[in-house]
VEXDREN-2710 file (C-alpha; in Angstrom, 1 decimal):
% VEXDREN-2710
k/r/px/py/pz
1/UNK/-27.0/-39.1/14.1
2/UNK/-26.6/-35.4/15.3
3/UNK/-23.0/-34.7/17.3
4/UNK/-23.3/-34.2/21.3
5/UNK/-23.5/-30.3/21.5
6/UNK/-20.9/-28.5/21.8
7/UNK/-19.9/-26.6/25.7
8/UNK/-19.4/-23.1/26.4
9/UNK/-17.7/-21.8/29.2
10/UNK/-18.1/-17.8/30.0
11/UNK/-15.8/-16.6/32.8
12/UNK/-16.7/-13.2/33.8
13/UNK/-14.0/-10.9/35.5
14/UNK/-13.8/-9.2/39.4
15/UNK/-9.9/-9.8/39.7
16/UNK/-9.3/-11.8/43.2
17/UNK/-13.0/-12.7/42.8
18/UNK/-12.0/-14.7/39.9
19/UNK/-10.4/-17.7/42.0
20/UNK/-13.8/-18.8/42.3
21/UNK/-12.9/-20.0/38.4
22/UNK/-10.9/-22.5/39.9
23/UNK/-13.7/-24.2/42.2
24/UNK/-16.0/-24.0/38.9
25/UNK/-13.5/-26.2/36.9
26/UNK/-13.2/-28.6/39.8
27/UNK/-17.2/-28.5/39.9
28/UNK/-17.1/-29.6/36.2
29/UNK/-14.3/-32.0/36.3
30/UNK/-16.1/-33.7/39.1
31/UNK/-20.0/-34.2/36.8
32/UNK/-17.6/-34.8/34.1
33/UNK/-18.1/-31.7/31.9
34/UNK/-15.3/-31.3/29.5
35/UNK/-16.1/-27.5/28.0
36/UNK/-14.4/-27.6/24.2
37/UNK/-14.9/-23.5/24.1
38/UNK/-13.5/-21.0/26.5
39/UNK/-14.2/-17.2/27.0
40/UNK/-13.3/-14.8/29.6
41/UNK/-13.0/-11.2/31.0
42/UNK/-9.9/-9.9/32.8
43/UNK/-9.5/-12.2/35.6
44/UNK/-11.8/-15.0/33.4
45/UNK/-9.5/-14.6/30.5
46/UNK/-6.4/-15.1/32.8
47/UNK/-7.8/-18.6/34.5
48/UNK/-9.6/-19.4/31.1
49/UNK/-6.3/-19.1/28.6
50/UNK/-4.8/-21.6/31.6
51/UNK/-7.4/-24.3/31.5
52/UNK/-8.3/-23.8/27.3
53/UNK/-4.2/-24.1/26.9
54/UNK/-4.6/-27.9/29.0
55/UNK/-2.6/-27.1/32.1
56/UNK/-3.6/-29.4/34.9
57/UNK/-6.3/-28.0/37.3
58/UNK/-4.2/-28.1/40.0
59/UNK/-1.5/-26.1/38.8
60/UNK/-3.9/-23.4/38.0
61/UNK/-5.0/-23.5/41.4
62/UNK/-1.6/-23.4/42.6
63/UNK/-0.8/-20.2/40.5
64/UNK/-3.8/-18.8/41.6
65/UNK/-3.3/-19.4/44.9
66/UNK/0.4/-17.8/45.1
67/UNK/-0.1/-15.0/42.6
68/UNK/0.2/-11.6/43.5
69/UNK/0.5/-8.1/42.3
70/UNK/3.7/-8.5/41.0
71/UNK/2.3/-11.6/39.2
72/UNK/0.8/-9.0/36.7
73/UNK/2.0/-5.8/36.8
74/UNK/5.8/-4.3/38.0
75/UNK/6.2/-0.8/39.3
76/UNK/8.8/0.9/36.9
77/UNK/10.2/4.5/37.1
78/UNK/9.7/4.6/32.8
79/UNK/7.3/6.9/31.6
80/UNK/4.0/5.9/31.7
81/UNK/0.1/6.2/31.9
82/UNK/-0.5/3.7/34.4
83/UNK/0.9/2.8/37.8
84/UNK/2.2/-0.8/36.6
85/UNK/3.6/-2.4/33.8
86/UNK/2.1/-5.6/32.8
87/UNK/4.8/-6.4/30.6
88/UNK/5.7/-8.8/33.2
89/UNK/2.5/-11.2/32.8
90/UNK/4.7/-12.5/29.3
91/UNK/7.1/-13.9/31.8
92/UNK/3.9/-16.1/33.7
93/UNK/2.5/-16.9/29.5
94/UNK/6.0/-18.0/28.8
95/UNK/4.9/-21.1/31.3
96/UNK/2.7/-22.3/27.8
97/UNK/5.3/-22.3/25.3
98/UNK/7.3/-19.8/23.3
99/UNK/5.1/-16.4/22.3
100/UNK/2.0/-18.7/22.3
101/UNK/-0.7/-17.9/20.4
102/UNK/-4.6/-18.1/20.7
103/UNK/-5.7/-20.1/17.9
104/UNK/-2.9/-22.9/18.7
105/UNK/-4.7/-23.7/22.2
106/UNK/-5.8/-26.9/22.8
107/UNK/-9.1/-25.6/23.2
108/UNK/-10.6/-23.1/21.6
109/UNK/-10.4/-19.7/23.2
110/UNK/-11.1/-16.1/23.3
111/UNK/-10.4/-13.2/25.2
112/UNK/-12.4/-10.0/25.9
113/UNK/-11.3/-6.5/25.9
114/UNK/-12.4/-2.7/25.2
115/UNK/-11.5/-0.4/22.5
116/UNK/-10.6/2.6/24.9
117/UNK/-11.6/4.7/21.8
118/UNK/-15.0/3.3/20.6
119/UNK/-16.1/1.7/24.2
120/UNK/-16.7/-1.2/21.7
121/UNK/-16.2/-5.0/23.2
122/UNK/-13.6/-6.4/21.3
123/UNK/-13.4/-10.3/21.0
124/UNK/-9.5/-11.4/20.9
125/UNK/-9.7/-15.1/19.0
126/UNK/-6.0/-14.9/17.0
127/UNK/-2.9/-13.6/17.9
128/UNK/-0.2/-13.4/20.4
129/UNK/-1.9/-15.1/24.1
130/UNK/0.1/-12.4/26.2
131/UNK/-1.2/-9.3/24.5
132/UNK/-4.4/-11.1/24.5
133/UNK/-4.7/-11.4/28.2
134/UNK/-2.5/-7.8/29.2
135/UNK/-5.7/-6.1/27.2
136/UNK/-8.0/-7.8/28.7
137/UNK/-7.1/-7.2/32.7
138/UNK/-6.1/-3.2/31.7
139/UNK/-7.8/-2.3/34.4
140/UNK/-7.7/1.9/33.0
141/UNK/-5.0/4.0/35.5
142/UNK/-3.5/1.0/36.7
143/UNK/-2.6/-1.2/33.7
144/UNK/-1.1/1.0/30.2
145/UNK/-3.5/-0.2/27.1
146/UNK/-2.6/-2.6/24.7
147/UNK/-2.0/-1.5/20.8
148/UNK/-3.9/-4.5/18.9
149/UNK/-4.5/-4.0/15.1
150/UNK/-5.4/-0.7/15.3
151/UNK/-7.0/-0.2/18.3
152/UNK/-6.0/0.7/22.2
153/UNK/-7.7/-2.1/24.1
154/UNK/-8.0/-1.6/28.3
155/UNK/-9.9/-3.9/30.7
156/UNK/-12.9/-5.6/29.1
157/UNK/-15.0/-6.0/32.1
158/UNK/-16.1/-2.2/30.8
159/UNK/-18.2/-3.8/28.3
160/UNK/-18.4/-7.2/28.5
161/UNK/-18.0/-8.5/31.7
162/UNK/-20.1/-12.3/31.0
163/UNK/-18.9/-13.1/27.6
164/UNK/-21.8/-15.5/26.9
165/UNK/-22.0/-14.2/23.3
166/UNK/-18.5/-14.6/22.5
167/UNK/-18.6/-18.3/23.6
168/UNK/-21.8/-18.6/21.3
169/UNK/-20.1/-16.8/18.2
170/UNK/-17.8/-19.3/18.1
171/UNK/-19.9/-22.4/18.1
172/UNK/-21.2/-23.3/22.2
173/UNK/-24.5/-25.0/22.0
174/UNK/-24.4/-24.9/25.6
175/UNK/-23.0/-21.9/27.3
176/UNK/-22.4/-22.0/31.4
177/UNK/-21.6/-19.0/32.5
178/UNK/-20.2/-17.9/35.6
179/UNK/-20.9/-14.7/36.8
180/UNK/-18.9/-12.9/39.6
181/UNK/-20.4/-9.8/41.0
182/UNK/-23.9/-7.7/40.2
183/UNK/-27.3/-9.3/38.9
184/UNK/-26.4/-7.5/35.3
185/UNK/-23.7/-7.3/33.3
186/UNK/-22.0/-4.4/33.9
187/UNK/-21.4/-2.4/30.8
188/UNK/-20.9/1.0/29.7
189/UNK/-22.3/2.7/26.4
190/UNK/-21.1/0.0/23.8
191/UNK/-21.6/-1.0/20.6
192/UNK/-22.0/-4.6/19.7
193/UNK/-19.6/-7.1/20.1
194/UNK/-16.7/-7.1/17.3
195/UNK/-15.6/-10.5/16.3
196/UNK/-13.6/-12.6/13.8
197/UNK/-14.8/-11.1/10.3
198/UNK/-17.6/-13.7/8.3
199/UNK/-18.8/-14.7/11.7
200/UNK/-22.1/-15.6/11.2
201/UNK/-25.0/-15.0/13.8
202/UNK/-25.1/-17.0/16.5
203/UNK/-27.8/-19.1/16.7
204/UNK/-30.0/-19.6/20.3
205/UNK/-28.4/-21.8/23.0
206/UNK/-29.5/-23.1/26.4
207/UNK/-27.4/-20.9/28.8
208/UNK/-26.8/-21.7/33.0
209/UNK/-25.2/-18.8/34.3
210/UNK/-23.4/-19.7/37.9
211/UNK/-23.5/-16.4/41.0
212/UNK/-21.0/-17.5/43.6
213/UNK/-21.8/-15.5/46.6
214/UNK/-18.8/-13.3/47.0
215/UNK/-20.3/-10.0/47.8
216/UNK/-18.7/-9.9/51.2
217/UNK/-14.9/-11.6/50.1
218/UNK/-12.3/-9.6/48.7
219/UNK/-11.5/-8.7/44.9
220/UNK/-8.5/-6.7/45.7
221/UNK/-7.0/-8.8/48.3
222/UNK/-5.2/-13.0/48.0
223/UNK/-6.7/-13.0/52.3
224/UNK/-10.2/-14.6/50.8
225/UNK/-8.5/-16.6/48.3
226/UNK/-9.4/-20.3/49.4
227/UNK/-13.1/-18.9/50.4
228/UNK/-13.2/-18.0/46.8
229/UNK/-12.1/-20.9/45.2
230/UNK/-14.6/-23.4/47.6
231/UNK/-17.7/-20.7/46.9
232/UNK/-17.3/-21.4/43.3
233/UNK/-17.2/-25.1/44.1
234/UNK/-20.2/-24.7/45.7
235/UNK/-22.5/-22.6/43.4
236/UNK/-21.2/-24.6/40.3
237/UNK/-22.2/-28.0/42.3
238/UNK/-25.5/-26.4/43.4
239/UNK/-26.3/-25.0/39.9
240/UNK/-25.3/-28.4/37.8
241/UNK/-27.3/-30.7/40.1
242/UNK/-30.5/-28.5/39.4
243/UNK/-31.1/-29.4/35.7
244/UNK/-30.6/-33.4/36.7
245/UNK/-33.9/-32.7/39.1
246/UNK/-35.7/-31.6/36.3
247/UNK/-34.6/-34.2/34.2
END
């Protein structure tokens, strides 16, 4: 007898945008969809690395919900090359457990970032969670890089901003997807995705990719916050109900 597949979720990044995360996970908690492999991009990462380290869902909403700039980033006078220091997002990690790291989640988990040198996409699956997730949301000129094993990571929505073939490298037989902004990924020139060494080649999976409507809500302001987080809701609701009509 085969094993039930294995479930993929791909959280794509558009900072504020990315509360719409939260009324995803509600949508799948509600049809009973328990995802066993988690990948995100900059604000995907940050609501992914909550839910794959088994906080409950509505203390993630809470966070979400009461975070602000200072959440992430702290205005220093120190020399710098960016206007904040996301030292500070340690402090919100610390919430998990002492220096967490990735491959002691609950659930598996990756983060995505971008080597500021090669413009490759870099797939973050071991190592310290905070580093993981600073990387990943170093937006360039506002957050400093990250030094990771020899490379300067910044934002990884600059290369990979629907990390469907991360969440397939590591094992998804289903992936769903949820896509915040644009009808394409958006990417700059890149080479391909750079993950764990061995991986093998990730076979073909059956992929739903969820687009909240959010072109005319916020990603730079918490004012469209709860419109976020009930558009998600609704596109994940919409889009899981369609395969059950074809069914």
């Amino acid at each position: 007898m085969s094993s039930s597949p294995r479930i993929g979720l791909a959280l794509g990044g558009g900072a504020a945008l990315g509360a719409a995360h939260i009324g995803v996970l509600h949508a799948l908690a509600d049809h009973d969809i328990q995802p066993e492999i988690i990948t995100g991009t900059s604000a995907g990462a940050l609501v992914g690395a909550a839910f794959a380290a088994g906080l409950p869902l509505d203390l993630i909403e809470e966070k979400v919900r009461t975070a602000t700039w200072a959440t992430f980033g702290q205005f220093t006078l120190a020399p710098r090359v960016a206007l904040l220091d996301s030292s500070v997002l340690s402090t919100s990690v610390a919430l998990l457990g002492h220096e967490p790291r990735i491959e002691d989640l609950p659930r598996q988990f990756a983060a995505v970032a971008t080597d500021l040198r090669t413009r490759a996409s870099i797939v973050l699956t071991h190592g310290p969670l905070d580093l993981a997730l600073r990387a990943s949301i170093a937006v360039p000129g506002l957050f400093p890089p990250v030094a990771w094993d020899g490379h300067l990571l910044v934002d990884g929505v600059l290369t990979d901003n629907l990390p469907i073939r991360p969440a397939r490298s590591l094992g998804a037989d289903i992936v769903i997807a949820v896509q915040l902004y644009g009808g394409r990924k958006r990417t700059v020139a890149s080479r391909r995705p750079t993950a764990a060494p061995g991986a093998a080649t990730p076979p073909a999976t059956e992929t739903l990719i969820i687009k909240p409507q959010l072109r005319q809500l916020s990603k730079w302001s918490r004012t469209d916050i709860p419109r976020i987080i009930d558009e998600g809701r609704r596109a994940a609701d919409e889009a899981l109900a369609a395969p059950c009509r074809r069914q």
